[in-house]
C-alpha positions in Angstrom: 0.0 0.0 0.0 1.6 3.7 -1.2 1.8 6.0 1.6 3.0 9.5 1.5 4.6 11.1 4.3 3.5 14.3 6.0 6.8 15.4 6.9 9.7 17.0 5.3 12.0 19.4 4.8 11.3 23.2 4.2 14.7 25.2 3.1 15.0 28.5 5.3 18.4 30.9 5.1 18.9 32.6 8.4 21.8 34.9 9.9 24.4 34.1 12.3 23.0 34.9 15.7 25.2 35.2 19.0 24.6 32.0 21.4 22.9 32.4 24.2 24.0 34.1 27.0 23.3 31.5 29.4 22.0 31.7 33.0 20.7 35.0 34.3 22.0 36.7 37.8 19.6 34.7 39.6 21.5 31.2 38.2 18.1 30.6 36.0 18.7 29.7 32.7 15.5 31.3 30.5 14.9 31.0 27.0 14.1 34.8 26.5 16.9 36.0 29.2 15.4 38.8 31.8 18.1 41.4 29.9 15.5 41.4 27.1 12.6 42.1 29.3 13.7 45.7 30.3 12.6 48.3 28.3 10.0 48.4 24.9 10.6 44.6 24.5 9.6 43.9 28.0 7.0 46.0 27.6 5.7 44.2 24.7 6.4 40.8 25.8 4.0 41.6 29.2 1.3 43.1 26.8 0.7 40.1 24.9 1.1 38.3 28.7 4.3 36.9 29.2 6.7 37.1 31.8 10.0 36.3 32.0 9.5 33.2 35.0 6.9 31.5 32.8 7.0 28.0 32.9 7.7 27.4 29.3 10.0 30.5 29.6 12.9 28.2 31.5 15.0 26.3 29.9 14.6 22.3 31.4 17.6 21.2 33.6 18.8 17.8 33.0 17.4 16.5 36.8 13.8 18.4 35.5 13.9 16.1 31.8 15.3 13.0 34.1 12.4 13.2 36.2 10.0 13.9 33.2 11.5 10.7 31.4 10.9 8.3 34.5 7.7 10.1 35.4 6.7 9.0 32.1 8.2 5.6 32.2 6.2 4.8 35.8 2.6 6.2 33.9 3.5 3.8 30.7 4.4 0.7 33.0 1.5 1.1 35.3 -0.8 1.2 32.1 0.5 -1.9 30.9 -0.4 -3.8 34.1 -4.2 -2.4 33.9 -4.4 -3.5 30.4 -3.1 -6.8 31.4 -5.3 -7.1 34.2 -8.4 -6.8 32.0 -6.7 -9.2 29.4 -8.3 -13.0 29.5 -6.2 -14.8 31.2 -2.5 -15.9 30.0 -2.7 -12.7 27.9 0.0 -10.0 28.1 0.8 -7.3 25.6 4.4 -5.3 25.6 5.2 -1.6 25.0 6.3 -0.9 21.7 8.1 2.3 21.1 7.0 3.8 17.6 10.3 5.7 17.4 13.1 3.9 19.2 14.0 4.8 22.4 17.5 5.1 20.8 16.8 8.8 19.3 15.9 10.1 22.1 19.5 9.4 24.4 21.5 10.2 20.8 21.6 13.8 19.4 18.2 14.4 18.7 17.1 14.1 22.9 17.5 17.8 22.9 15.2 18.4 20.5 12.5 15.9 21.0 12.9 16.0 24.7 13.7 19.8 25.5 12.1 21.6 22.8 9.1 19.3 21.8 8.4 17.9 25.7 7.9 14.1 24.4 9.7 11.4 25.7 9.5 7.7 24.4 7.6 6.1 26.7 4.8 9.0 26.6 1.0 7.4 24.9 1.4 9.1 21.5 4.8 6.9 21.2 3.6 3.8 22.3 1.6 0.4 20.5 0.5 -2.5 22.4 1.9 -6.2 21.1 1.7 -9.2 22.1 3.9 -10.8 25.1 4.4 -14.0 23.5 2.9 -16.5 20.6 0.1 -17.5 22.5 -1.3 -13.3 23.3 -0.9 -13.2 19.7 -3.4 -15.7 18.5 -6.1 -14.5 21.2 -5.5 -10.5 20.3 -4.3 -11.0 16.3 -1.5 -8.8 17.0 2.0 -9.9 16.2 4.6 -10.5 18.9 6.9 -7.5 20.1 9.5 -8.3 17.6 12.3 -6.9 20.3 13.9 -4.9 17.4 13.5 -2.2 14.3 14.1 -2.4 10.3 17.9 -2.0 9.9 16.9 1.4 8.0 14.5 2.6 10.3 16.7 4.6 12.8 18.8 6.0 10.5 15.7 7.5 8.2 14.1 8.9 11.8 17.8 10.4 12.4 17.4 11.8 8.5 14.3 13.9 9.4 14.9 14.5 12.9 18.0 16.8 11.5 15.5 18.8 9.0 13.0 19.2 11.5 16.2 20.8 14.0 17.5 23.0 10.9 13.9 24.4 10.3 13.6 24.8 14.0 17.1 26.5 14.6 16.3 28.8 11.5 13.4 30.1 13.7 15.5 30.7 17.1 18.0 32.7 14.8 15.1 34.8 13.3 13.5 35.2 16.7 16.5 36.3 18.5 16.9 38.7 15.3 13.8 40.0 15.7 14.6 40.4 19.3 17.9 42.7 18.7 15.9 44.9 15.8 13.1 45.6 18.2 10.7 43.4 15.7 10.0 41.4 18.8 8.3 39.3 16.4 7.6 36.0 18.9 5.4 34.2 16.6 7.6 32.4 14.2 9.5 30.4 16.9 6.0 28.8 18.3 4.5 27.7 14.9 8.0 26.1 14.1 8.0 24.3 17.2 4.4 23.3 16.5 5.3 21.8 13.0 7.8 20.1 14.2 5.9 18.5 17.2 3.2 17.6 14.7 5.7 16.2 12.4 7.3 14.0 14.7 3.7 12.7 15.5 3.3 11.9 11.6 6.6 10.3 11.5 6.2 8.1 14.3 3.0 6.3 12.9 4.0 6.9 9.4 7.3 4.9 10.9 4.7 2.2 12.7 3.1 1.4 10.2 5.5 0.6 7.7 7.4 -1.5 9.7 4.2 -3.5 11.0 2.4 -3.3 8.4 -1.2 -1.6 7.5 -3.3 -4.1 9.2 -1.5 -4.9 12.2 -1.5 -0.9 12.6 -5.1 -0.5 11.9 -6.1 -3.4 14.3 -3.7 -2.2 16.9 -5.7 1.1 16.3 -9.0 -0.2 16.8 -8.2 -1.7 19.9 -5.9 0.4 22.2 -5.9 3.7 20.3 -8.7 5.5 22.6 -7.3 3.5 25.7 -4.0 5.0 25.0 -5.3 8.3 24.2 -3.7 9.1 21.1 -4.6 12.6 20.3 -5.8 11.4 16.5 -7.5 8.4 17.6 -11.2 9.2 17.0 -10.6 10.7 13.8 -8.1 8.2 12.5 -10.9 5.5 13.3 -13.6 7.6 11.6 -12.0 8.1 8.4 -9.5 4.8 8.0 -8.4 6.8 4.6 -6.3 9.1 6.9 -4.3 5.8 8.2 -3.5 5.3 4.5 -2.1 9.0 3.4 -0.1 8.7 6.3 
């Protein structure tokens, strides 16, 4: 079955922008640094209400996305066990991580963990297969196959780098717009929106291929609203959507 992907690259020129300047006085590292808040900036940045100890203002410490990671983890683990419970018995299903768990402690856990706030273990990353051969006949799911397509990682690490690019093009414009007194803040978010809705795409566009179409679309039937994926209802309305994926 042809499938056509919903992610890709977009080519952006930006300027050389200055790194950050790291933590402020207080030994808080913010994405828009309290130096920027002072003056017309501020002023403009408050109007449209922000301030500069926002939550999604500060950039995550390492203990902060640790705890996030495990916090997620605990949730994913504890879900598992209900499912099982209500499973006949002798039927178990395992997590199965639609994008390895590999990308995210390689070069791309910054941006998938940092800037996107998803971690691998989080719903929207997750499928439910069978434990062994015998879950597999009851449920009609295949068995956790324990491992990926050979060219699977390396075609997630492919777009993972575009989706960075495009994103890092926006920081440099941002900050621009920052210095000239643009203070033009919207570019930034609906990057960081593509990109987060992209790496959704990818990761059942991923799925699917490597499981195949029917094993996705039963997988989908049965633990996609339990699991809350955020496209469930309409991907089990319209089955067409599944396909273009």
């Amino acid at each position: 079955m042809q499938r056509r992907a919903v992610f890709g690259k977009k080519k952006s020129v930006s300027p050389v922008i200055p790194p950050h300047p790291g933590p402020d006085d207080d030994g808080v590292s913010r994405i828009i640094p309290k130096a920027v808040w002072d003056g017309e900036a501020g002023n403009f940045l408050r109007a449209i209400g922000r301030s500069p100890d926002d939550m999604d203002n500060m950039m995550p410490t390492q203990d902060l996305v640790q705890a996030r990671h495990d916090a997620a983890l605990a949730q994913q683990t504890s879900f598992v066990e209900r499912i099982n419970g209500q499973l006949p018995k002798g039927t178990t299903v395992a997590p199965y991580a639609m994008l390895p768990w590999t990308l995210w402690h390689g070069q791309f856990g910054q941006l998938l963990m940092v800037n996107c706030e998803y971690y691998p273990a989080q719903p929207w990353n997750t499928m439910l297969l069978a434990a062994d051969e015998r879950s597999s006949f009851v449920l009609d799911l295949p068995v956790h196959p324990g491992a990926y397509p050979a060219n699977l990682v390396p075609s997630a690490e492919k777009h993972l780098a575009e989706f960075q690019e495009e994103l890092s093009a926006a920081k440099d414009y941002t900050d621009r717009s920052m210095q000239t007194g643009e203070m033009d803040v919207t570019v930034f978010g609906k990057a960081l929106d593509d990109v987060r809705r992209n790496v959704l795409a990818m990761a059942n566009t991923f799925a699917a291929i490597s499981l195949g179409d029917d094993v996705y679309e039963r997988h989908l039937a049965m633990f996609g609203k339990a699991l809350g994926w955020p496209h469930a209802e309409a991907l089990l309305e319209n089955r067409e959507a599944i396909r273009s994926r």
